[in-house]
Steps between C-alpha positions, in 0.01 A plus 500: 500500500213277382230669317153362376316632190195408509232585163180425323694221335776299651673363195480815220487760767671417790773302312573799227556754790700288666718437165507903486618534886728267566749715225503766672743563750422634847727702697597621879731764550696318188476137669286264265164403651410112417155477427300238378130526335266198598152534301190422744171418481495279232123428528378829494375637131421865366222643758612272810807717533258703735324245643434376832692204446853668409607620860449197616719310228772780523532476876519120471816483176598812668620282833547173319748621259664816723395757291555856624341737289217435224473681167076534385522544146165559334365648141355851542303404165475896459739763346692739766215798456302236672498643891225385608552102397878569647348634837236215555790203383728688752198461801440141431859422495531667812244347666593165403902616638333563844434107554880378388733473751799614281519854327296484165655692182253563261621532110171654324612441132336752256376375258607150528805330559562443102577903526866408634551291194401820295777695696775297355303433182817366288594239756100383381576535108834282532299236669192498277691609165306859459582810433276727744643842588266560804624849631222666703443451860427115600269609751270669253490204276100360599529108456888491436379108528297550186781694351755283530254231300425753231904561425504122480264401312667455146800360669588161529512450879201677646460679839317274773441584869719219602830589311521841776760274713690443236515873343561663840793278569634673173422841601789810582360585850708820415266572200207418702572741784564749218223494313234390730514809759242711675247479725411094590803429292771241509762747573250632754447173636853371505619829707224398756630160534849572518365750788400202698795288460666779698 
């Protein structure tokens, strides 16, 4: 099974949930399902993701590279309690899935993909040399991106955008699925997927 992920940035985004996928292992009926993750669209930026332009460049690296499925993984920039930003990303992403030849799985990430880092929070501190006991919910944490500056910010590596790759390659997927749960979840999400490699 080839998958896509496609994001509002190829190489932080796209590449970091790829890292976080590819550990995880999907099953049949106990047989082993091989899948491989191919980030897409690595022109598009931040508010493209919904453009007019995107079904078009899916369809095409859909066929070129024999992708069957495509995972749509975009920032809710909100926290959960926010339904009516949820219901209008949800729309536009469905909108956009009606013009893609293959089936479209959207990941809406509340708040921002940096909230999976938060739900395996010590993987973070041995990387960056903190000490951060984050314990609450990591999709109730507004600007977890901010956050994750403000922890390091006396230490001697700081947190940039760019190192995401990196940390999520580091991540326990089983801590992830733990603590990131819920609604528009990673657990919720990876149940979906799993769904459709049935």
């Amino acid at each position: 099974m080839r998958i896509g992920i496609i994001s509002e940035n190829y190489d932080h985004d796209s590449k970091a949930l790829k890292a976080l996928l590819s550990q995880h292992s999907f099953k049949e009926e106990e047989q082993i399902i091989e899948v491989l993750f191919i980030p897409i669209g690595k022109n598009i930026e931040g508010d493209q993701l919904l453009g007019i332009k995107t079904s078009r460049i899916i369809n095409i690296e859909c066929k070129k590279k024999n992708i069957n499925l495509v995972i749509l993984a975009k920032d809710l920039d909100a926290l959960p309690s926010n339904h009516k930003k949820i219901k209008k990303l949800s729309e536009k992403i469905q909108q956009l899935a009606t013009k893609i030849d293959h089936h479209l799985l959207p990941f809406i990430i509340i708040y921002e993909q940096e909230a999976l880092i938060l739900a395996d929070i010590q993987t973070f501190n041995n990387i960056y040399g903190t000490s951060s006991s984050f314990k609450g919910n990591p999709q109730k944490q507004s600007e977890p991106k901010e956050f994750l500056k403000r922890i390091t910010a006396k230490s001697n590596r700081k947190y940039k955008v760019s190192d995401t790759p990196e940390i999520f390659q580091q991540l326990n997927i089983q801590t992830v699925l733990k603590n990131h749960s819920g609604d528009n979840s990673f657990q919720s999400f990876i149940k979906k997927l799993e769904e459709k490699l049935k």
